[in-house]
PDB file of N, CA, C, O and CB in Angstrom:
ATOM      1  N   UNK A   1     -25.699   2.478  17.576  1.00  0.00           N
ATOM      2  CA  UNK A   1     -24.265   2.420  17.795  1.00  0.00           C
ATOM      3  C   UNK A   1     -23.609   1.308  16.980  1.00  0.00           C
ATOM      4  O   UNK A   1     -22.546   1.437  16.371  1.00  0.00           O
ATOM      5  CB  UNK A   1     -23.974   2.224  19.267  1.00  0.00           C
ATOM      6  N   UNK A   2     -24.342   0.220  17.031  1.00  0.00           N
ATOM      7  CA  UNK A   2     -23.714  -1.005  15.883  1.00  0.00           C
ATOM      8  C   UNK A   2     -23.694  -0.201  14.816  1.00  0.00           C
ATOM      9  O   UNK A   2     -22.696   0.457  14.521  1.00  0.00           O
ATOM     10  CB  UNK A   2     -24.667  -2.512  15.498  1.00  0.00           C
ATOM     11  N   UNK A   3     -24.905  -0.179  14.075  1.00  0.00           N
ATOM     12  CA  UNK A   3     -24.851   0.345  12.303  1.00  0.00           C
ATOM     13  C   UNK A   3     -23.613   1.060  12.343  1.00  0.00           C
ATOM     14  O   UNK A   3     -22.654   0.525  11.788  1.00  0.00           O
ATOM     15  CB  UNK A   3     -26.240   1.536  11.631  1.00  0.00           C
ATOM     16  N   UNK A   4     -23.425   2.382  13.002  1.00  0.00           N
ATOM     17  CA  UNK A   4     -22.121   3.137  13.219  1.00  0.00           C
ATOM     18  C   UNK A   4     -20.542   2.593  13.133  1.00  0.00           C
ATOM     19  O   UNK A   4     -19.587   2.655  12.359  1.00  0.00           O
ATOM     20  CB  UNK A   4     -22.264   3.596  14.495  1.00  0.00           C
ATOM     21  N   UNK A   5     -20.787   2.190  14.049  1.00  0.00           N
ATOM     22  CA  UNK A   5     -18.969   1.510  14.671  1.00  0.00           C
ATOM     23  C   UNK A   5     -19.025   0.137  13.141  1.00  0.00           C
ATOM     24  O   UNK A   5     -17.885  -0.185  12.807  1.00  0.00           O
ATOM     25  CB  UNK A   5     -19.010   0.266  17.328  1.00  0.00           C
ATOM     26  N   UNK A   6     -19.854  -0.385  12.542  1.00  0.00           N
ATOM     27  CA  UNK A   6     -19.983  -1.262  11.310  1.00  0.00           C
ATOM     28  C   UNK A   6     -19.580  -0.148  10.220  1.00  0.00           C
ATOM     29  O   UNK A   6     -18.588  -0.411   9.539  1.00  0.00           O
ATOM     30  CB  UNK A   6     -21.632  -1.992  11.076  1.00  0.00           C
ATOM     31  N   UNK A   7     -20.264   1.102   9.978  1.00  0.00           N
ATOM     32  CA  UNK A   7     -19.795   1.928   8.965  1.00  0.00           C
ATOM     33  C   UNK A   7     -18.244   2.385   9.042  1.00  0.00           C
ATOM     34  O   UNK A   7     -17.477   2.523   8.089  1.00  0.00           O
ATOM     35  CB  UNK A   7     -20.674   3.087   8.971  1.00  0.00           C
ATOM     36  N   UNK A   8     -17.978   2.582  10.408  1.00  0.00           N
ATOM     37  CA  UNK A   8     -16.728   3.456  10.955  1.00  0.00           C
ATOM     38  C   UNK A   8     -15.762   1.828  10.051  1.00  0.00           C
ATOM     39  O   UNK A   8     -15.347   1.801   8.893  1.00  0.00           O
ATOM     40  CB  UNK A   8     -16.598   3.867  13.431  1.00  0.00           C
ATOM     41  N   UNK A   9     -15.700   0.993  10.829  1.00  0.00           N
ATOM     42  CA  UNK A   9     -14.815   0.140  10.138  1.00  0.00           C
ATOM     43  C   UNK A   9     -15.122  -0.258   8.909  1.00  0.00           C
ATOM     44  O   UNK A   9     -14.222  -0.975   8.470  1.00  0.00           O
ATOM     45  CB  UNK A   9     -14.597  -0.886  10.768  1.00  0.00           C
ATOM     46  N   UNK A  10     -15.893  -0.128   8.248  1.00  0.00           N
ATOM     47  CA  UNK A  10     -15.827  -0.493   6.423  1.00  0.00           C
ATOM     48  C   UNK A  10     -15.019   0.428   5.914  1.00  0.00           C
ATOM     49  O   UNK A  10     -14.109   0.177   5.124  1.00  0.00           O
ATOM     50  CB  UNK A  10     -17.315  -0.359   5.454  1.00  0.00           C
ATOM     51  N   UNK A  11     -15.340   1.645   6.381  1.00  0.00           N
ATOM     52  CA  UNK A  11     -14.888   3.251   6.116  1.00  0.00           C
ATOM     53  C   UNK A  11     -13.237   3.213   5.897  1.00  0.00           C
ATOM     54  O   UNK A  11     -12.586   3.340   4.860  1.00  0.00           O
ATOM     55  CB  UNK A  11     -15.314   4.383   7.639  1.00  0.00           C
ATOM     56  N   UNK A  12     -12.803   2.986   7.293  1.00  0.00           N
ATOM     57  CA  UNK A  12     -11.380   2.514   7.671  1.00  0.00           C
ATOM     58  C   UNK A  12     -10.799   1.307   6.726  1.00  0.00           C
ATOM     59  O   UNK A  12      -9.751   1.424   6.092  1.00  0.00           O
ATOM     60  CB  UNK A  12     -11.412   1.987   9.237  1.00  0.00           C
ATOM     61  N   UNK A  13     -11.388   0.464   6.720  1.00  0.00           N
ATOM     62  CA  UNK A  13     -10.862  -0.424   5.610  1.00  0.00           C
ATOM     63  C   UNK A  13     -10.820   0.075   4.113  1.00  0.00           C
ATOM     64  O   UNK A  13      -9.781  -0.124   3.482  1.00  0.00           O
ATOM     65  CB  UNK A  13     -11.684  -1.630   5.614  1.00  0.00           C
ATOM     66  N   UNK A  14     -11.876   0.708   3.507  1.00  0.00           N
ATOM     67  CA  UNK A  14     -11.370   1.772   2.454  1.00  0.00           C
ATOM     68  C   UNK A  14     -10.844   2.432   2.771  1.00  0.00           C
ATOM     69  O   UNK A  14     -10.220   2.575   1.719  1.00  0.00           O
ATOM     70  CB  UNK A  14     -11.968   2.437   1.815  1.00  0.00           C
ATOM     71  N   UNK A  15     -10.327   3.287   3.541  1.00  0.00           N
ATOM     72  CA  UNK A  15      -9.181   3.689   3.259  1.00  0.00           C
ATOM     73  C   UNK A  15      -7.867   3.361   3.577  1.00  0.00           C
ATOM     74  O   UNK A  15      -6.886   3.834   3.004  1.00  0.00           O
ATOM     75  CB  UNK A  15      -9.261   4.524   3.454  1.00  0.00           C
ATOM     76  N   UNK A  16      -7.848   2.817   4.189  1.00  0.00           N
ATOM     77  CA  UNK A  16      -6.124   1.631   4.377  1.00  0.00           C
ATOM     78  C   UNK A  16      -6.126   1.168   3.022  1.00  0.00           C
ATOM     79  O   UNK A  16      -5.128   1.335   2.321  1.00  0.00           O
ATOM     80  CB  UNK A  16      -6.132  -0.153   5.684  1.00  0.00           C
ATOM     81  N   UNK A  17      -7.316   0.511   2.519  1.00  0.00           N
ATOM     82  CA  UNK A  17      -6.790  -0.091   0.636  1.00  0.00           C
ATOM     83  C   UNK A  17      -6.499   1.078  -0.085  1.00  0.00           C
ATOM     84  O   UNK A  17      -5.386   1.213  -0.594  1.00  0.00           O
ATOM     85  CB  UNK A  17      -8.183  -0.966  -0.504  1.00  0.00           C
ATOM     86  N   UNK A  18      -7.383   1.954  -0.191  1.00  0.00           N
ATOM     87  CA  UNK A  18      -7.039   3.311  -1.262  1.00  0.00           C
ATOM     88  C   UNK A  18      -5.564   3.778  -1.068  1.00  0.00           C
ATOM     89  O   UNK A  18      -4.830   3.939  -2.043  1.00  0.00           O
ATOM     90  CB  UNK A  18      -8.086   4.788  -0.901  1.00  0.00           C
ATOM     91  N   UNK A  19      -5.024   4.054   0.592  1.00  0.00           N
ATOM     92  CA  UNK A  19      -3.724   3.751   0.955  1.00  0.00           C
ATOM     93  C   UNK A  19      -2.580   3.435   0.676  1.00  0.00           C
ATOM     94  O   UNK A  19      -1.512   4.047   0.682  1.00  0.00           O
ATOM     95  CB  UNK A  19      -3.721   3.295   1.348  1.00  0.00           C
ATOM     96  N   UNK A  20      -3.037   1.895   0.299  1.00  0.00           N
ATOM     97  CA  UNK A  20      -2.191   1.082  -0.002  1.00  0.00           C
ATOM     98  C   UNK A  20      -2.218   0.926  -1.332  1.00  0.00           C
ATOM     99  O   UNK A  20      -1.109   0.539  -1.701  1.00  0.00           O
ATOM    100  CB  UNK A  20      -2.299   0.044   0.636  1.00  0.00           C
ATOM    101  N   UNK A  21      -3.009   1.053  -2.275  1.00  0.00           N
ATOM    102  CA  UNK A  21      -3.086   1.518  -3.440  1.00  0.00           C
ATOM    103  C   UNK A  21      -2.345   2.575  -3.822  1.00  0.00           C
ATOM    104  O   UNK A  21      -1.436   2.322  -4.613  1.00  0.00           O
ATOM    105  CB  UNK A  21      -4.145   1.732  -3.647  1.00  0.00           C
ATOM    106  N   UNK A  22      -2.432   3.259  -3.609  1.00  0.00           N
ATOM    107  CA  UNK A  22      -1.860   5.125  -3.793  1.00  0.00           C
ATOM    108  C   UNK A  22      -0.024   4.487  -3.626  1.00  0.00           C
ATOM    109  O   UNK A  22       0.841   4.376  -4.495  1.00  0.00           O
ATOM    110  CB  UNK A  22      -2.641   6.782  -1.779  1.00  0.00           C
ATOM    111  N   UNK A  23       0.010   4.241  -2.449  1.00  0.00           N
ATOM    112  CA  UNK A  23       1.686   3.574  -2.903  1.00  0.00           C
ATOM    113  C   UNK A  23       2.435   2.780  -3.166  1.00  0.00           C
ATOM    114  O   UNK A  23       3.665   2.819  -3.187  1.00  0.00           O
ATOM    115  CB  UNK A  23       2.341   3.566  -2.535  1.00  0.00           C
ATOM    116  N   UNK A  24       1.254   1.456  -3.539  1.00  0.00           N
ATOM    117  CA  UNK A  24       1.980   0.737  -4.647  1.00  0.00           C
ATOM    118  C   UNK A  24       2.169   1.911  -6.285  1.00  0.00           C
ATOM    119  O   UNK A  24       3.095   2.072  -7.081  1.00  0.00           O
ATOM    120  CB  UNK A  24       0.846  -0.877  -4.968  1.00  0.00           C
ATOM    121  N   UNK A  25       0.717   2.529  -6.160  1.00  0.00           N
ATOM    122  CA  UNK A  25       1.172   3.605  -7.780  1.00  0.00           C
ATOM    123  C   UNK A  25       2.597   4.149  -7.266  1.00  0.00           C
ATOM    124  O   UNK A  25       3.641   3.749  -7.782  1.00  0.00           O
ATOM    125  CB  UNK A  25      -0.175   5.403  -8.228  1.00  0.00           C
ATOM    126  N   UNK A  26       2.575   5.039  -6.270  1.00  0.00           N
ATOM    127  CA  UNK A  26       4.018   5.663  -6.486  1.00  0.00           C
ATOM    128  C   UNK A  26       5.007   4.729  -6.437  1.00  0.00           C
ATOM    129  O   UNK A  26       5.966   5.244  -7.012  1.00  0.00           O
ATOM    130  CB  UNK A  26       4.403   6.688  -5.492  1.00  0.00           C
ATOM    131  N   UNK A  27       5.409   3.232  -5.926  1.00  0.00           N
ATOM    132  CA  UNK A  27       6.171   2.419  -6.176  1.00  0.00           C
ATOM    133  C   UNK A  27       6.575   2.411  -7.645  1.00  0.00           C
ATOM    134  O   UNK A  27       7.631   2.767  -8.167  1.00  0.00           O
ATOM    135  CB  UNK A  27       5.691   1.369  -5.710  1.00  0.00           C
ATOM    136  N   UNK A  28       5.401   1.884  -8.206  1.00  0.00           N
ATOM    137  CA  UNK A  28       5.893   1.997  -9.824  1.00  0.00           C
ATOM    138  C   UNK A  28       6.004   3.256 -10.437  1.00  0.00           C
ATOM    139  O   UNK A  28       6.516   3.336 -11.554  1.00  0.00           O
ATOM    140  CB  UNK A  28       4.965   1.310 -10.766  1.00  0.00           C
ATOM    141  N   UNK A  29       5.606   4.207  -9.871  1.00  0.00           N
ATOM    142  CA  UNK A  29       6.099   5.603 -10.571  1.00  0.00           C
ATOM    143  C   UNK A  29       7.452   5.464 -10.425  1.00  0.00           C
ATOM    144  O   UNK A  29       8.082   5.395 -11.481  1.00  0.00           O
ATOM    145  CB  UNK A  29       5.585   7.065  -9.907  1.00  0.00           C
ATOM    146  N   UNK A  30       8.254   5.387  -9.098  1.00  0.00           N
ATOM    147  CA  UNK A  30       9.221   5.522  -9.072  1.00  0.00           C
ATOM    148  C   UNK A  30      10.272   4.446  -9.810  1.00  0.00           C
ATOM    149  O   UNK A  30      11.240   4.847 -10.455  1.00  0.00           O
ATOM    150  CB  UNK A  30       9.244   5.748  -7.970  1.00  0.00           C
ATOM    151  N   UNK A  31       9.948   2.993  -9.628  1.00  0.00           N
ATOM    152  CA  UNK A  31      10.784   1.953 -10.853  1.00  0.00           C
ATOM    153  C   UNK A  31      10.951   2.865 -11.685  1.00  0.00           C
ATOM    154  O   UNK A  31      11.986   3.493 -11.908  1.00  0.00           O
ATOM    155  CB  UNK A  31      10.013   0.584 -11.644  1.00  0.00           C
ATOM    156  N   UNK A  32      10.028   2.955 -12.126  1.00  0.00           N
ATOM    157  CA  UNK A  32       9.772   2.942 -13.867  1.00  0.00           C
ATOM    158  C   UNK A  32      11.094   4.316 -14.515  1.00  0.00           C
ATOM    159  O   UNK A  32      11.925   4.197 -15.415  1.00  0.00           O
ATOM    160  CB  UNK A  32       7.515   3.630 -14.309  1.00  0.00           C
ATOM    161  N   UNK A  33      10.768   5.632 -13.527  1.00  0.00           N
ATOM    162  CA  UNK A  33      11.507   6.299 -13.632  1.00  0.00           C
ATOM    163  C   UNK A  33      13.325   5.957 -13.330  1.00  0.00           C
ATOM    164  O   UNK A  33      14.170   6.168 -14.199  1.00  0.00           O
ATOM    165  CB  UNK A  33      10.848   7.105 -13.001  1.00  0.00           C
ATOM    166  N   UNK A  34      13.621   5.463 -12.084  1.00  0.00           N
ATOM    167  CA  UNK A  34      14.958   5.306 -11.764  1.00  0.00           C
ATOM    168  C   UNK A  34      15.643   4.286 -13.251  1.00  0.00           C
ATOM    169  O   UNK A  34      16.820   4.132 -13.576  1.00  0.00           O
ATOM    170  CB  UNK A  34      15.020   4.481 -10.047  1.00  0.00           C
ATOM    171  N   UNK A  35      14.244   3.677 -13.970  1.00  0.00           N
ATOM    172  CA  UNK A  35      15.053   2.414 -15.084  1.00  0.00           C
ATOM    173  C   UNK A  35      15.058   3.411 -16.383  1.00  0.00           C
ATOM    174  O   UNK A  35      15.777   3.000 -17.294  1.00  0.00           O
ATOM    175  CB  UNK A  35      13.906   0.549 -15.488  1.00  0.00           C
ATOM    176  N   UNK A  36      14.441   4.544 -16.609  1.00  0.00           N
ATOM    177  CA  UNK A  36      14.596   5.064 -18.104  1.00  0.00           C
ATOM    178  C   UNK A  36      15.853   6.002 -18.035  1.00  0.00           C
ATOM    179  O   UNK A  36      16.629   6.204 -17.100  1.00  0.00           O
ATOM    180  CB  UNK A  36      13.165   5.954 -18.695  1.00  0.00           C
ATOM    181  N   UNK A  37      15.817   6.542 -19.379  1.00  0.00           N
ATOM    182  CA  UNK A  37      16.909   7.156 -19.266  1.00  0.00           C
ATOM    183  C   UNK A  37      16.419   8.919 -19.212  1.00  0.00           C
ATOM    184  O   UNK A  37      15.268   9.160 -19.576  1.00  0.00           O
ATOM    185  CB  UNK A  37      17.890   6.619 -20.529  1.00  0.00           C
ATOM    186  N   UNK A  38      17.101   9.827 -18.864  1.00  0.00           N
ATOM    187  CA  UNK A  38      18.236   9.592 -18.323  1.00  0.00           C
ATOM    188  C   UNK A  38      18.767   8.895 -16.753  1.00  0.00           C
ATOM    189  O   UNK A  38      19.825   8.662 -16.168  1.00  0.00           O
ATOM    190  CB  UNK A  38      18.589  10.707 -18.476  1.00  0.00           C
ATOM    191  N   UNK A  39      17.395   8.758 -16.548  1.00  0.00           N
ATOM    192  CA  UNK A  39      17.518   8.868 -15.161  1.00  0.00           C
ATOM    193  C   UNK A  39      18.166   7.617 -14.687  1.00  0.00           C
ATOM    194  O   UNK A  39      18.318   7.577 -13.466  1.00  0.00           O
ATOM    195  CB  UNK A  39      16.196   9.117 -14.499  1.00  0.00           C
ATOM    196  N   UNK A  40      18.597   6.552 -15.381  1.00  0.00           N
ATOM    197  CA  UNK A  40      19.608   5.075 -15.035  1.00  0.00           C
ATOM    198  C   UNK A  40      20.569   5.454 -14.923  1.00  0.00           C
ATOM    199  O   UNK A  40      21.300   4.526 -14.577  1.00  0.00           O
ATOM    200  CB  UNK A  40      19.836   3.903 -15.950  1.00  0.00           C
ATOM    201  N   UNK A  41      21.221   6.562 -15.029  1.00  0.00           N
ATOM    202  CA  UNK A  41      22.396   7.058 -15.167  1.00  0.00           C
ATOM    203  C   UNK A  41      22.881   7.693 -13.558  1.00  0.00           C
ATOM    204  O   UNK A  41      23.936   7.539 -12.943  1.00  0.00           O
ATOM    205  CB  UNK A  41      22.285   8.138 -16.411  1.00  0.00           C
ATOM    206  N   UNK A  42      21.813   8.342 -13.252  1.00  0.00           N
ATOM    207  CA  UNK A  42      21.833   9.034 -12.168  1.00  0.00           C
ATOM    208  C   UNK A  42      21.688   7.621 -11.102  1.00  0.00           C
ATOM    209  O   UNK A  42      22.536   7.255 -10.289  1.00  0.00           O
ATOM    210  CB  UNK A  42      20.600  10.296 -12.170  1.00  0.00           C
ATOM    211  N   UNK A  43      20.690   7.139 -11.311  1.00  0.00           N
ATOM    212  CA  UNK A  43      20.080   6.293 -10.197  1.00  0.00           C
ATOM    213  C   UNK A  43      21.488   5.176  -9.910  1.00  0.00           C
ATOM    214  O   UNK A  43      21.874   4.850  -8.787  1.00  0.00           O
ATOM    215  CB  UNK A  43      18.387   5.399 -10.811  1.00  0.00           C
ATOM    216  N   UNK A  44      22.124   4.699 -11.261  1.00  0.00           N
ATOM    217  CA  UNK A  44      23.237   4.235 -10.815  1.00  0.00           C
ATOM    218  C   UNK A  44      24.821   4.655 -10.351  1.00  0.00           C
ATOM    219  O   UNK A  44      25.834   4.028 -10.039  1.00  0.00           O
ATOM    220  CB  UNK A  44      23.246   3.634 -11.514  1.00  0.00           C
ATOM    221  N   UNK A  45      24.492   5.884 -10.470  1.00  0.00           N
ATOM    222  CA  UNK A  45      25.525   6.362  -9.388  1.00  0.00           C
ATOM    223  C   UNK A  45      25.539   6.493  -8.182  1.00  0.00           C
ATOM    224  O   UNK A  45      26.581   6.324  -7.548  1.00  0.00           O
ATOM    225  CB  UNK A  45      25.852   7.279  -9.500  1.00  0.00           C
ATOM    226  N   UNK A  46      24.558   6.775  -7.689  1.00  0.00           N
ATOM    227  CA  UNK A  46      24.303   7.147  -6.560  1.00  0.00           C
ATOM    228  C   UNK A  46      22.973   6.065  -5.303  1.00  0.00           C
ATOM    229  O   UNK A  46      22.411   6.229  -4.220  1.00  0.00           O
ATOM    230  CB  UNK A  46      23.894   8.631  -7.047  1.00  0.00           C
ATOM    231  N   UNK A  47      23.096   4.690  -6.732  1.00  0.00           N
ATOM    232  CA  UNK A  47      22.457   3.462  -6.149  1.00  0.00           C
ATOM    233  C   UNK A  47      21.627   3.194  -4.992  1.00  0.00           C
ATOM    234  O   UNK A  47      21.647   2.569  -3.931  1.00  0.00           O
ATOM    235  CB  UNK A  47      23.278   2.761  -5.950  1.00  0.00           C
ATOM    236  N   UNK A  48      20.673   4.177  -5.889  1.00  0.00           N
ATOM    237  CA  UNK A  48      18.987   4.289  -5.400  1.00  0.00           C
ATOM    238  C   UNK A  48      18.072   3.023  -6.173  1.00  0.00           C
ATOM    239  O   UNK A  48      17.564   2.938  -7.291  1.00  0.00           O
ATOM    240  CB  UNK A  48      18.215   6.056  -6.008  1.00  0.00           C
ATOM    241  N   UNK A  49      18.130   2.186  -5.106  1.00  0.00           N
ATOM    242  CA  UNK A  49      17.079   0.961  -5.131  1.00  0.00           C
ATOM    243  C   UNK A  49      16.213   0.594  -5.433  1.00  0.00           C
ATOM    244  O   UNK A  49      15.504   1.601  -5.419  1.00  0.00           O
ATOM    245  CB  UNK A  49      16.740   0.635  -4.588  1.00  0.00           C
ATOM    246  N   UNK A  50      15.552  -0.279  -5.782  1.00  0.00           N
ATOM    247  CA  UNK A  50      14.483  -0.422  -6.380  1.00  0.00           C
ATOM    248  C   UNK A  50      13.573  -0.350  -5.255  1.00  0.00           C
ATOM    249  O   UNK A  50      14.073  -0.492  -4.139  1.00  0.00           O
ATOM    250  CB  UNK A  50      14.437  -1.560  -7.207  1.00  0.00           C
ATOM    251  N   UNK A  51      12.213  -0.137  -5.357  1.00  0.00           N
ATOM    252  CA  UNK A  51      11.112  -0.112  -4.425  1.00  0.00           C
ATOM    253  C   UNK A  51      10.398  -1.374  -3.952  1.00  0.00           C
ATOM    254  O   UNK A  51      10.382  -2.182  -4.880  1.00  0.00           O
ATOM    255  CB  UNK A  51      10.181   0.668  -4.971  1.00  0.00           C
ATOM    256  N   UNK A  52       9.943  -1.735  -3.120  1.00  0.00           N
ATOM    257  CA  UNK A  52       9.192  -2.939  -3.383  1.00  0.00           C
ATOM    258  C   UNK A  52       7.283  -2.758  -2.818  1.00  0.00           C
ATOM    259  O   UNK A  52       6.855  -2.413  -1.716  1.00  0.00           O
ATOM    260  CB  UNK A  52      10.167  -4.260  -2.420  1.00  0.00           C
ATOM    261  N   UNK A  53       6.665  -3.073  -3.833  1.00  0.00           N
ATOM    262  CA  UNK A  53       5.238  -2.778  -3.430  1.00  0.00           C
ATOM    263  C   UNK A  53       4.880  -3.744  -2.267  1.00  0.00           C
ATOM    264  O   UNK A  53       5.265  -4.900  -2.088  1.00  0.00           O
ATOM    265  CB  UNK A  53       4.194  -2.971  -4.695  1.00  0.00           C
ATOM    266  N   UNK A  54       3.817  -2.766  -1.320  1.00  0.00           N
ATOM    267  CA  UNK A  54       3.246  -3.083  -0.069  1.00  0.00           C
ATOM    268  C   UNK A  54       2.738  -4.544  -0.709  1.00  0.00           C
ATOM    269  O   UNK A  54       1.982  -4.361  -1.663  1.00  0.00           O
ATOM    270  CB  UNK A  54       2.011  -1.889   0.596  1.00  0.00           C
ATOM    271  N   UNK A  55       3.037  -6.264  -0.332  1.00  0.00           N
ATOM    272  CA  UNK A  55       2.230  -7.151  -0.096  1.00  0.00           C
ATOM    273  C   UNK A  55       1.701  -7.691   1.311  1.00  0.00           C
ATOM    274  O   UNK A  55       2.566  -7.533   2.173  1.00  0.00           O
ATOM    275  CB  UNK A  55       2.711  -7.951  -0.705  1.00  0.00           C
ATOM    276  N   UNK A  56       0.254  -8.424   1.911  1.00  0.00           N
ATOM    277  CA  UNK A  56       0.342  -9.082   2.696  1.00  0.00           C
ATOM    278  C   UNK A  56       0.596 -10.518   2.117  1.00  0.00           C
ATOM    279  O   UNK A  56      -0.190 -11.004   1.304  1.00  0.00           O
ATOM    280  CB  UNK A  56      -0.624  -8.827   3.432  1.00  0.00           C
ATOM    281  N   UNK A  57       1.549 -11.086   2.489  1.00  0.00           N
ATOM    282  CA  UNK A  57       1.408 -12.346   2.424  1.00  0.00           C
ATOM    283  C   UNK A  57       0.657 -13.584   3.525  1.00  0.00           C
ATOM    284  O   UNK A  57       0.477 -14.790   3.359  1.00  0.00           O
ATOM    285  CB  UNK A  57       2.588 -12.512   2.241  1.00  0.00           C
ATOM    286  N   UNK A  58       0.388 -12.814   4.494  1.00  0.00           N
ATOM    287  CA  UNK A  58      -0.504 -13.836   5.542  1.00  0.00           C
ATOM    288  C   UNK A  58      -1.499 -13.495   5.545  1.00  0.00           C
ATOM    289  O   UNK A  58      -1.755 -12.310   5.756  1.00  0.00           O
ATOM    290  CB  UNK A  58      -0.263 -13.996   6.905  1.00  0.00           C
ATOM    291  N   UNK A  59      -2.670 -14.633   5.252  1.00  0.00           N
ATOM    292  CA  UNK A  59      -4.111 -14.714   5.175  1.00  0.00           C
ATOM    293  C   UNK A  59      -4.744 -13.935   6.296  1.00  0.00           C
ATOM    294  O   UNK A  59      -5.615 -13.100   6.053  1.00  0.00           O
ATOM    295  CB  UNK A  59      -4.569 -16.151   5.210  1.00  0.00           C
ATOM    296  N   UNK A  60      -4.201 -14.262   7.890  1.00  0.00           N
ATOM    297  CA  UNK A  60      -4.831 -13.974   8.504  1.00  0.00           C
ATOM    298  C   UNK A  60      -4.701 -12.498   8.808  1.00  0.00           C
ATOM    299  O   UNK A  60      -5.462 -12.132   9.703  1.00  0.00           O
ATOM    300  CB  UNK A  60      -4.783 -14.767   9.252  1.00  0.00           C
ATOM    301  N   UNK A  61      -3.681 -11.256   8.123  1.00  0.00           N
ATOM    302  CA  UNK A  61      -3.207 -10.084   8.299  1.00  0.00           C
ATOM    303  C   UNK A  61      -4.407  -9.500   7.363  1.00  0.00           C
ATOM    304  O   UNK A  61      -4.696  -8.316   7.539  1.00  0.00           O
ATOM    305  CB  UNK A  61      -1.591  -9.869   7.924  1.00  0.00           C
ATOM    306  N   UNK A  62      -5.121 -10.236   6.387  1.00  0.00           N
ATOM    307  CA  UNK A  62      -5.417 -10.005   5.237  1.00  0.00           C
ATOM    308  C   UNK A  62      -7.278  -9.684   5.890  1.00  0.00           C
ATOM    309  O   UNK A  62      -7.999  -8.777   5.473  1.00  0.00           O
ATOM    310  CB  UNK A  62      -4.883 -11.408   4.036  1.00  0.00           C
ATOM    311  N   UNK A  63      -7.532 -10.364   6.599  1.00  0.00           N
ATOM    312  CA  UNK A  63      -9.171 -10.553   7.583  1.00  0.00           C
ATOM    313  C   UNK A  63      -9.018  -9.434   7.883  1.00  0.00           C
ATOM    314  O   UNK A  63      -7.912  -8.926   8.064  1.00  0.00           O
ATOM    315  CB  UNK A  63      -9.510 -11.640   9.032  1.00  0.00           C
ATOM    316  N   UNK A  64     -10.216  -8.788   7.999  1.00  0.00           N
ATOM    317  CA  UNK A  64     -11.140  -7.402   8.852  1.00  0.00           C
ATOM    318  C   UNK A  64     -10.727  -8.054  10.497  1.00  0.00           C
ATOM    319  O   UNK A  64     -10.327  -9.197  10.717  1.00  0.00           O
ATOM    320  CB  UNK A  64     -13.541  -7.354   8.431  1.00  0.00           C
ATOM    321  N   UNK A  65     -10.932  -7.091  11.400  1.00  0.00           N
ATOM    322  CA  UNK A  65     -11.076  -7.332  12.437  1.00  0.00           C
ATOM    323  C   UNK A  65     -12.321  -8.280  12.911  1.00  0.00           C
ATOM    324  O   UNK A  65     -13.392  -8.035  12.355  1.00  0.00           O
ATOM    325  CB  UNK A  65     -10.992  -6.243  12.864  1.00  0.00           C
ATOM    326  N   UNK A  66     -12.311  -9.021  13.588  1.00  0.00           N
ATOM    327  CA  UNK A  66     -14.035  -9.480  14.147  1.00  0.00           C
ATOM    328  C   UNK A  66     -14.008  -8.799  15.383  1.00  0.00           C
ATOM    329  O   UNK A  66     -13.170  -8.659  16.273  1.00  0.00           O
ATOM    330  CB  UNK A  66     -14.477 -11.360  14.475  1.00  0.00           C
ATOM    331  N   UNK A  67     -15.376  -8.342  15.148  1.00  0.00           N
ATOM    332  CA  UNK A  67     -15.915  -7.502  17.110  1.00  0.00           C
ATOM    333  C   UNK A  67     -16.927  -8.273  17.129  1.00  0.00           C
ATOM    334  O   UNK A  67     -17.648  -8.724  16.239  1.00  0.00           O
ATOM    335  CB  UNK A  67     -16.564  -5.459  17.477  1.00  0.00           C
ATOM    336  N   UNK A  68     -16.901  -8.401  18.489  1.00  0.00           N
ATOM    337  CA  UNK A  68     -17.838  -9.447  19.202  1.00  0.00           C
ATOM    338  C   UNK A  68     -18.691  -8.910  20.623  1.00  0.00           C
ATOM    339  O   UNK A  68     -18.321  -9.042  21.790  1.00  0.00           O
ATOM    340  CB  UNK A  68     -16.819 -10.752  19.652  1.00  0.00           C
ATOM    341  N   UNK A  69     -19.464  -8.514  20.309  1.00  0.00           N
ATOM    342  CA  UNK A  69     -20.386  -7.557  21.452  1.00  0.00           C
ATOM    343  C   UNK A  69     -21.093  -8.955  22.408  1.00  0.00           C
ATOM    344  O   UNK A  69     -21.925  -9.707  21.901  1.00  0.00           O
ATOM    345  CB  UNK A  69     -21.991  -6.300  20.438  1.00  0.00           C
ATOM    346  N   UNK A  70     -20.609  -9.111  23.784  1.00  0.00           N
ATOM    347  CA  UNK A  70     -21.133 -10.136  24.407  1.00  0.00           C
ATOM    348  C   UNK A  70     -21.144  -9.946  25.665  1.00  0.00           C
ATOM    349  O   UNK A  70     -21.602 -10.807  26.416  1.00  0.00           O
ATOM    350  CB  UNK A  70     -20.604 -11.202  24.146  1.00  0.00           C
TER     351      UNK A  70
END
């Protein structure tokens, strides 16, 4: 049951990063597009925002869970 519930959460943590990966890419898909042309044209009419990519900035948000079997 350890080895398990140890795989289950590595597992889970890849994929929350792959996740969070996947939409920082579409973040910058989308910049990149709303800034070329034609599409600055559009985006500033109708003042569609810039995106901002997923950061943690707190260390401790940034830690795995600890489990403690006792």
């Amino acid at each position: 049951n350890m080895a398990q519930l140890t795989e289950e959460l590595t597992s889970t943590e890849n994929k929350i990063s792959f996740a969070r990966q996947a939409y920082n890419d579409s973040v910058m898909v989308y910049n990149t597009a709303r800034e070329t042309f034609p599409n600055n044209f559009v985006s500033g009419i109708f003042n569609f925002a810039a995106a901002e990519l997923f950061q943690v900035d707190n260390a401790a948000e940034r830690q795995a869970p600890q489990v403690k079997f006792s």
